[in-house]
Backbone as CSV, one residue per row, in Angstrom:
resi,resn,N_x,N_y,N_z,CA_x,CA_y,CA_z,C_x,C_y,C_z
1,UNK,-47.543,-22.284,-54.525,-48.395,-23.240,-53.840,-49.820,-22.720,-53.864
2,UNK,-50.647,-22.899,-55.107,-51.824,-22.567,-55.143,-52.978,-22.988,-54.526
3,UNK,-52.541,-24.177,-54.183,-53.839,-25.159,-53.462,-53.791,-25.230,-52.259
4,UNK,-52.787,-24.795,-51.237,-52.748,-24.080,-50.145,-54.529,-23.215,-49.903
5,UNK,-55.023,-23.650,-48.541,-55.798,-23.185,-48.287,-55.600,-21.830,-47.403
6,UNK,-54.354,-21.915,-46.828,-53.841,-21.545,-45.622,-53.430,-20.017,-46.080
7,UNK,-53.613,-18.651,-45.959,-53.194,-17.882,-46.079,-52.991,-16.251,-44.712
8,UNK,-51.728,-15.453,-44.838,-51.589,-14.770,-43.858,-51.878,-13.249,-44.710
9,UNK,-52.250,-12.590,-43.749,-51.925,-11.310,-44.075,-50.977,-10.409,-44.153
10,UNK,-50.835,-9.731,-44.938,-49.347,-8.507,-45.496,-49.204,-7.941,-44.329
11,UNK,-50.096,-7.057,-44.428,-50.251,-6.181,-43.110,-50.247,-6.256,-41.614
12,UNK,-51.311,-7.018,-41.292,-51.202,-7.181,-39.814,-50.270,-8.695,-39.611
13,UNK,-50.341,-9.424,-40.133,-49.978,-11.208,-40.064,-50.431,-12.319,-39.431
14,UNK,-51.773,-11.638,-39.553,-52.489,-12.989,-38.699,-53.121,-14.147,-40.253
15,UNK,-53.663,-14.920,-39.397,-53.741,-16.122,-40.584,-55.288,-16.355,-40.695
16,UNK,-55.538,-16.992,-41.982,-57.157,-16.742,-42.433,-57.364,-18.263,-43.403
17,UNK,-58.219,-18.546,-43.475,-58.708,-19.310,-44.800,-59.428,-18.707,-46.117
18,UNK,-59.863,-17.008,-45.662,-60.262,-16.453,-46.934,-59.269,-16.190,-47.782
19,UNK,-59.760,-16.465,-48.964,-58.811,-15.458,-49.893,-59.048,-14.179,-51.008
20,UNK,-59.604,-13.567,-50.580,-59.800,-12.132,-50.833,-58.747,-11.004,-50.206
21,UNK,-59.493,-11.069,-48.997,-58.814,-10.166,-48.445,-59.001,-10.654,-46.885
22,UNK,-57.947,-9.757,-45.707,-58.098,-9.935,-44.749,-59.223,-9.564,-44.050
23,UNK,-59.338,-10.365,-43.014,-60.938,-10.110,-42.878,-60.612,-9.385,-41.194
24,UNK,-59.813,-9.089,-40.948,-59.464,-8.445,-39.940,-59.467,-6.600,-40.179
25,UNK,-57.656,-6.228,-40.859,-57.848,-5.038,-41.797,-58.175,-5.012,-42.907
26,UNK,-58.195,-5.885,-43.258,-58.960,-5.470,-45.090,-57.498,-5.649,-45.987
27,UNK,-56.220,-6.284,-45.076,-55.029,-6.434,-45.908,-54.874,-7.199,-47.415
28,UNK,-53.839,-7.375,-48.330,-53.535,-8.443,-49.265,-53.161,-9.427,-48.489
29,UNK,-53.911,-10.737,-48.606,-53.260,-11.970,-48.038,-52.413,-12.812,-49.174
30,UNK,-51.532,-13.538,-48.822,-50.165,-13.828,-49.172,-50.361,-15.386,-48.749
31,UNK,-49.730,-16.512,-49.447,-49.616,-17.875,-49.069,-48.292,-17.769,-48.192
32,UNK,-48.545,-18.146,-46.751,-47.450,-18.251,-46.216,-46.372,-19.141,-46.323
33,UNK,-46.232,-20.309,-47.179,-45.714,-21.326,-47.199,-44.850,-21.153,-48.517
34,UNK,-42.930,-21.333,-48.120,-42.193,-21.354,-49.803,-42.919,-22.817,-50.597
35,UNK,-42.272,-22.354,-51.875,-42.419,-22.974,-53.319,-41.648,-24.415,-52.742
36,UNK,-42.138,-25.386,-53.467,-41.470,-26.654,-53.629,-39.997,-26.853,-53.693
37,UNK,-39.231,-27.477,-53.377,-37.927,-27.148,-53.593,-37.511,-28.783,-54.770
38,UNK,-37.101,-28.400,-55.826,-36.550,-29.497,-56.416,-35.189,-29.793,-56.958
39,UNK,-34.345,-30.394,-57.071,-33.043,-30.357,-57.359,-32.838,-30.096,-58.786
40,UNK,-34.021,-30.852,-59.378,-34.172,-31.071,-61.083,-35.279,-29.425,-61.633
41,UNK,-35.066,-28.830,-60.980,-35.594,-27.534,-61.188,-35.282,-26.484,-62.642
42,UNK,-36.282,-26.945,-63.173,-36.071,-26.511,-64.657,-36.118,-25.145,-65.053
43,UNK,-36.532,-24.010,-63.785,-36.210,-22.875,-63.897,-35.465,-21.949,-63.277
44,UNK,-34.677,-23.196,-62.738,-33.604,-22.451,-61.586,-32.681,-21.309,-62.425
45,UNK,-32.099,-21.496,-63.705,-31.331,-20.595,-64.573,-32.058,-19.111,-64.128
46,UNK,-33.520,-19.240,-64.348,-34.251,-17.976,-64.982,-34.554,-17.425,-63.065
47,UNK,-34.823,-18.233,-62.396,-34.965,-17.727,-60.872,-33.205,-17.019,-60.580
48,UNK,-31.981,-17.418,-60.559,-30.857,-16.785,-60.303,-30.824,-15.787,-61.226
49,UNK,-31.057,-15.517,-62.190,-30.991,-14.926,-63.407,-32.046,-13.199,-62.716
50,UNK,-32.956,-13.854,-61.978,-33.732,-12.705,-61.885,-33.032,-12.325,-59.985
51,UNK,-32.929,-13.139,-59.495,-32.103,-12.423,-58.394,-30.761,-11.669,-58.916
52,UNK,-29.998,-11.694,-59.462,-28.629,-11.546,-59.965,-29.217,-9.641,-60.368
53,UNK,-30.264,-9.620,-61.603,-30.850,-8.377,-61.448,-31.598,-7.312,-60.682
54,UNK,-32.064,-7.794,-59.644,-32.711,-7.500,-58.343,-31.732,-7.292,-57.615
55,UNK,-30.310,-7.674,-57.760,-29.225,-7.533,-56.281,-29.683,-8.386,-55.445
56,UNK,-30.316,-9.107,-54.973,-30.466,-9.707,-54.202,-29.077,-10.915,-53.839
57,UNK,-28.948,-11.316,-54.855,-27.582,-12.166,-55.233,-26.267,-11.244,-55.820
58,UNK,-25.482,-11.322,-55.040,-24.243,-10.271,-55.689,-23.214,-11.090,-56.316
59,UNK,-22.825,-10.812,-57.808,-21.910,-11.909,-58.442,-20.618,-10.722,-58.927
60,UNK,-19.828,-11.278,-58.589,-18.485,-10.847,-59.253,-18.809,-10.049,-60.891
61,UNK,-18.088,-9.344,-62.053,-17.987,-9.172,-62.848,-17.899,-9.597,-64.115
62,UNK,-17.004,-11.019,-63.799,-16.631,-11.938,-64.648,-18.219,-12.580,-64.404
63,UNK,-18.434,-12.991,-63.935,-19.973,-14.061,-63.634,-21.025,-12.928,-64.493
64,UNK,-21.043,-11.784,-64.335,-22.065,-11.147,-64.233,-21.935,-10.758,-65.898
65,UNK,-20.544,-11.195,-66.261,-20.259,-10.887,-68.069,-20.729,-12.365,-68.965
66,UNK,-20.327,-13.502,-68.596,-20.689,-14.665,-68.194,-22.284,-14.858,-68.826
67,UNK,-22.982,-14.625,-67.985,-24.635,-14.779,-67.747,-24.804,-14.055,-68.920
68,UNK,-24.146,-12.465,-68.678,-24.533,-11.984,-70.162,-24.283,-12.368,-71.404
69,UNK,-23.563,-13.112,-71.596,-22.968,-13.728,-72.888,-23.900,-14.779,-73.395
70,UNK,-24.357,-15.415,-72.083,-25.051,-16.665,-72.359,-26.641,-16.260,-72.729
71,UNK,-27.179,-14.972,-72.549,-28.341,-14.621,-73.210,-28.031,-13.922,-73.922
72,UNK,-26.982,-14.031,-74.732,-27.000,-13.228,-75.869,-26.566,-11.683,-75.946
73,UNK,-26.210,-11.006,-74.804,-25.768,-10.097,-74.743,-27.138,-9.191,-74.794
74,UNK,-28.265,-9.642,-74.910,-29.354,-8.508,-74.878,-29.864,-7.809,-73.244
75,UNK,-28.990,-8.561,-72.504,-29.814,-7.965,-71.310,-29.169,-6.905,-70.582
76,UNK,-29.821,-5.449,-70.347,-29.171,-4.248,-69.595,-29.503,-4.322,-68.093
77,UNK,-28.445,-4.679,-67.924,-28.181,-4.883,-66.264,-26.876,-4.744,-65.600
């Protein structure tokens, strides 16, 4: 959400309209607001795909042989 004016800080978490930096500590400010949600989401493959490697998402073995097959077997994970 780039056009979000609205942004918070990392650090402390208060909220700003600059976007540089916080103008409080001097933090990275961050758009507080998630991504769009769409059903027809044309990169949902490659978003699970990158949780699945992160752990964030834990898949069985078979799933996790699965995924690999379907890119070709090039990916070490």
């Amino acid at each position: 959400m780039v056009n979000s004016i609205l942004r918070k800080c990392r650090d402390c978490g208060r909220y700003t309209l600059r976007k540089d930096k916080c103008p409080y500590c001097g933090g990275e400010l961050r758009v507080p607001h998630p991504p769009k949600f769409s059903p027809e989401d044309k990169y949902r493959r490659y978003k699970l795909f990158m949780d699945v490697i992160s752990g964030r998402v834990q898949v069985s073995r078979e799933t996790l042989d699965k995924i690999r097959g379907e890119l070709g077997g090039g990916a070490n994970f």
